[in-house]
N, C-alpha and C positions, 0 to 999 in steps of 0.2 A: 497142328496148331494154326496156320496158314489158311487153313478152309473157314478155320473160329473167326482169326479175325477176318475174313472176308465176308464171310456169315453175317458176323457185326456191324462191317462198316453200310451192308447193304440195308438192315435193319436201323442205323443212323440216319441212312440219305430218306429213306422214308420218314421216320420223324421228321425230320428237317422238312420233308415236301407238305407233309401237315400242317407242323408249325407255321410255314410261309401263304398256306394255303388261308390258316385260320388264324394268325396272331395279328397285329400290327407291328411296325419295323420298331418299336423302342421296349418291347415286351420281352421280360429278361427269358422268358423260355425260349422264344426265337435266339437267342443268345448260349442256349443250353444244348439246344441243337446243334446247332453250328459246333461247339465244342464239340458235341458228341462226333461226331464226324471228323473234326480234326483228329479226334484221337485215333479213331479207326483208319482215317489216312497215315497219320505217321508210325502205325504199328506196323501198317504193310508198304512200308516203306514209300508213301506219296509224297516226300517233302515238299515239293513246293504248292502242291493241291495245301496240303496240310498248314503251311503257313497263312495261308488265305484263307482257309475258315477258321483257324486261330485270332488271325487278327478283325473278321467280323466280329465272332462271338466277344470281342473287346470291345469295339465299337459299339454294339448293341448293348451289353454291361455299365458302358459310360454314360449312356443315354437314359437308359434306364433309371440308372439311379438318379439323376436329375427327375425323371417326372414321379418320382415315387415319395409319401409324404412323411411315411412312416420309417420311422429311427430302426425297428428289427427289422423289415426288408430290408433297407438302404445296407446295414448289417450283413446280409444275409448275400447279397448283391457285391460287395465288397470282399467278403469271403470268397466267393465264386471268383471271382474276376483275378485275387489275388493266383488260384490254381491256374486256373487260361495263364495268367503272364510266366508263370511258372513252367506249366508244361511248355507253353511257346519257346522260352530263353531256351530251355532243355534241346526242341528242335534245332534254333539257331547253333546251338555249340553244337551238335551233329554236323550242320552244313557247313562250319567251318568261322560263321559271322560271330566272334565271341565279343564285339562292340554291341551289335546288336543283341546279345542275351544279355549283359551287362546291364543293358538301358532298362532291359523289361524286368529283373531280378530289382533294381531299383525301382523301379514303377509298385513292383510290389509287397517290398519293403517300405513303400510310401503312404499304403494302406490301412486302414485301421484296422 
């Protein structure tokens, strides 16, 4: 299982080098990326790799939804963003920071 997620997270950081290659910084896939890669870091254990593409792909999520005009994106954008804050807190209370999961468990409880 170890080699999968390795497999994964290597097929992540490609995405992500695409994304960055071809998106602009407020484009929620660039946002989906970075997720994806968070997730592949904290399966193999990279926390704090893994909290910093967590907390882009949030950043890039909040911005997003600011340039977007439409109520089902925005929607759709909100959804997503609510999992990031979710998986993120999940990390935190692994590391030990359960203020900081607290904060984002809220952030995403704040979501529509």
């Amino acid at each position: 299982n170890e080699k999968r997620f390795n497999d994964a997270l290597d097929q992540f950081r490609q995405e992500l080098s695409v994304a960055e290659t071809f998106l602009k910084p407020y484009n929620a896939e660039l946002a989906y990326a970075h997720y994806h890669v968070a997730l592949g870091l904290h399966a193999t254990g990279q926390a704090a790799l893994a909290a910093a593409e967590y907390k882009a792909a949030e950043e890039i999520l909040l911005t997003a939804r600011e340039h977007i005009s439409g109520g089902f994106l925005k929607g759709q954008y909100a959804k997503t963003l609510k999992q990031v804050y979710r998986s993120h807190a999940t990390l935190l209370k692994q590391m030990g920071d359960a203020q900081g999961a607290t904060e984002l468990e809220s952030r995403a409880d704040a979501l529509p």
